[in-house]
C-alpha positions as CSV (number, residue, x, y, z in Angstrom):
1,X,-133.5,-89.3,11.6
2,X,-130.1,-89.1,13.6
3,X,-128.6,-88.0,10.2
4,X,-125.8,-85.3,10.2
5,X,-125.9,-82.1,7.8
6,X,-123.4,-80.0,6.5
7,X,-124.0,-76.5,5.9
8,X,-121.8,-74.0,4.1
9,X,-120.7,-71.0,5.9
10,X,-120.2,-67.5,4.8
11,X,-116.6,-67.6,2.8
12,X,-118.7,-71.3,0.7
13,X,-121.6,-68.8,0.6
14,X,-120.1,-66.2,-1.1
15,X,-118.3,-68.4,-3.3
16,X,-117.6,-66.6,-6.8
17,X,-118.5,-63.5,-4.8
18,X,-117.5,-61.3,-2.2
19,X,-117.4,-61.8,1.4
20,X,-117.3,-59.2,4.0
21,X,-116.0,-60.2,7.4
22,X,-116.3,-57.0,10.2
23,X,-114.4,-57.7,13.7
24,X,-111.8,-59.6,11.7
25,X,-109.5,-59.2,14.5
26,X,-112.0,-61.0,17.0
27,X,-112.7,-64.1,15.1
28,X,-111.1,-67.6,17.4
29,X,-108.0,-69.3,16.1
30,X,-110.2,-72.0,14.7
31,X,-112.2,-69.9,12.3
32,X,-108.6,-68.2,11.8
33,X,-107.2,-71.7,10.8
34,X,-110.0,-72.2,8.2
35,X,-110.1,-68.5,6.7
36,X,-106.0,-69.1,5.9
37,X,-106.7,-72.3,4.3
38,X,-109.6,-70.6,2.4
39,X,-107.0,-67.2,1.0
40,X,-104.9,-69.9,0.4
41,X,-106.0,-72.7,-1.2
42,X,-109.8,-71.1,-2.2
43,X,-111.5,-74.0,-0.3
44,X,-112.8,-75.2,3.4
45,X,-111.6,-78.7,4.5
46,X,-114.1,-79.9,6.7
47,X,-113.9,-83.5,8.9
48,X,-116.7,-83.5,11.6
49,X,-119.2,-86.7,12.5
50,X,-118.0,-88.9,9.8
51,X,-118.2,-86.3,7.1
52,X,-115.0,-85.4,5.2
53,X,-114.8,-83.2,2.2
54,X,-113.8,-79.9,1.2
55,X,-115.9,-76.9,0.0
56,X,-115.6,-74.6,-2.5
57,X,-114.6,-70.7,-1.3
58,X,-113.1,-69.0,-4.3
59,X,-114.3,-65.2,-3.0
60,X,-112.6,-61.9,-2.1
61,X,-112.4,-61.3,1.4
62,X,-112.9,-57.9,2.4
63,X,-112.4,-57.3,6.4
64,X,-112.6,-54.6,8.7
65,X,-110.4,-55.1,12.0
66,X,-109.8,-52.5,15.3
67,X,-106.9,-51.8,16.6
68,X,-105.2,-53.4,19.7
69,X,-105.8,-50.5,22.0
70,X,-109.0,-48.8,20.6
71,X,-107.1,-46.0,18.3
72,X,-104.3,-46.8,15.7
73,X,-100.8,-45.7,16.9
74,X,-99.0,-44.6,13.9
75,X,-95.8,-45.2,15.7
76,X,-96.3,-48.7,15.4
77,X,-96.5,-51.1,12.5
78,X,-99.9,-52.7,11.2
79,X,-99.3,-55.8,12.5
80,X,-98.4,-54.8,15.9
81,X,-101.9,-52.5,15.8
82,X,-103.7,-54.9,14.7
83,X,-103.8,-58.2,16.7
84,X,-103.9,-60.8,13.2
85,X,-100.8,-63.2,12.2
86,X,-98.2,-62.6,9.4
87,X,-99.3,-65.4,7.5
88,X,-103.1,-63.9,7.5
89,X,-101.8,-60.8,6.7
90,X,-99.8,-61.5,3.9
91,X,-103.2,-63.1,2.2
92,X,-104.8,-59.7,1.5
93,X,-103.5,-57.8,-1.7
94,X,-104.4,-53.9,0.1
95,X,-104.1,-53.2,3.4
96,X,-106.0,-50.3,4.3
97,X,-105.7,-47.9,7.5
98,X,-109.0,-45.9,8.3
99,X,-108.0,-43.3,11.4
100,X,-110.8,-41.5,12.8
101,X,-109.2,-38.2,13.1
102,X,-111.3,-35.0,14.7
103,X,-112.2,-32.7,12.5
104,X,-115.6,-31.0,13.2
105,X,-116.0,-29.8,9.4
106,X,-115.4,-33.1,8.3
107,X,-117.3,-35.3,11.3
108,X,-120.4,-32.1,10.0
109,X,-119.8,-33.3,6.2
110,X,-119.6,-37.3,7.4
111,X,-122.9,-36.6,9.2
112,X,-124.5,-34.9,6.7
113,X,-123.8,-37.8,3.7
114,X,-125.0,-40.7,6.4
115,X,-128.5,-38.8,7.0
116,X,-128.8,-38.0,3.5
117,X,-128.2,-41.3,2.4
118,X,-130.9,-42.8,4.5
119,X,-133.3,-40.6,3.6
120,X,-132.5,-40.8,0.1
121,X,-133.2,-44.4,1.0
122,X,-136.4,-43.6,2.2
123,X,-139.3,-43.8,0.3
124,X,-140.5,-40.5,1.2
125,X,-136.7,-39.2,0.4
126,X,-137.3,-37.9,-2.6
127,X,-137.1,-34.0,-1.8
128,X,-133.3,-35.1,-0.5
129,X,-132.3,-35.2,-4.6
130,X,-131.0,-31.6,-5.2
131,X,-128.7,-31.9,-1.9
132,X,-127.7,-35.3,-2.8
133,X,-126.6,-34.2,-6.3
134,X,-125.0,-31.2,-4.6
135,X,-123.3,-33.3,-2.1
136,X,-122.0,-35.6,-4.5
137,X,-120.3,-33.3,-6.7
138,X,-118.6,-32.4,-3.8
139,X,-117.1,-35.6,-3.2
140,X,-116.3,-36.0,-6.7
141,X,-113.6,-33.1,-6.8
142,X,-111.7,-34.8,-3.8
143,X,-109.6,-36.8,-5.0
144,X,-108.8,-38.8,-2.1
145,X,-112.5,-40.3,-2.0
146,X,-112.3,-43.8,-3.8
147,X,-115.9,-43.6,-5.3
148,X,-118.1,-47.4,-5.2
149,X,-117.9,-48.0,-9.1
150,X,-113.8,-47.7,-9.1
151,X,-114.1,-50.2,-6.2
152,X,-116.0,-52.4,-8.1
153,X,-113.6,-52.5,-11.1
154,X,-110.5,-53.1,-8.6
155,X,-112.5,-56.3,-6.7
156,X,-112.9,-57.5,-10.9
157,X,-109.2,-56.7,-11.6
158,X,-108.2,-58.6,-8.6
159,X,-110.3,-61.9,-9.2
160,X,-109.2,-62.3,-12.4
């Protein structure tokens, strides 16, 4: 019909939600343009074939970005590991450094919660539940380990 369509993407998708961008650092300076405008004003201005509006994108953002050269120097400052602006930056409320440090007792524990959890997952999983339990009281004495329903009440807090 020679008609033009406009479809949302993920940031009008997950409006009143929460979005999850991964390789946040790869993203091109376009789609950087329109994610600023979106932390910032909570909508998508959008002016292609004859169609001008602007969408609705009132979401947390959640993103996961690598650093520059492959490992996060701690000699340097986020921004300068991390190849995103200033402006973008200042947008999130947390920043959040994950290092992958070597530990074999800790990469044997990482391992063991990642199979667990998929066979848990599986339907046949069920004889997993007494290491499961096990393994999760475990993670509940470490204090360090942010656990997913605390999560959830900080994405709440930080809508409102």
């Amino acid at each position: 019909t020679k008609e033009w369509t406009l479809e949302g993407g993920a940031l009008v998708l997950a409006d009143k939600g929460v979005c999850l961008i991964d390789e946040f650092d790869k993203m091109n300076d376009q789609d950087r343009v329109s994610i600023h405008e979106a932390m910032e004003q909570q909508s998508i201005s959008i002016s292609k074939a004859g169609i001008v509006t602007q969408l609705q994108a009132r979401c947390s953002i959640i993103a996961a970005a690598n650093p520059v050269d492959g490992r996060y120097d701690p000699a340097r400052t986020f921004a300068d590991n991390i190849n995103l602006s200033d402006p973008i930056l200042s947008r999130f409320d947390v920043l959040c450094v994950v290092r992958d440090i070597v530990d074999p007792v800790q990469d044997q524990r990482l391992a063991e919660f990642v199979v667990g959890s998929h066979a848990r997952s599986h339907p046949d999983g069920e004889q997993e539940d007494e290491q499961a339990a096990a393994g999760q009281q475990q993670q509940q004495q470490d204090p360090d380990i942010l656990d997913q329903d605390m999560l959830r009440k900080y994405i709440t807090y930080a809508k409102q």
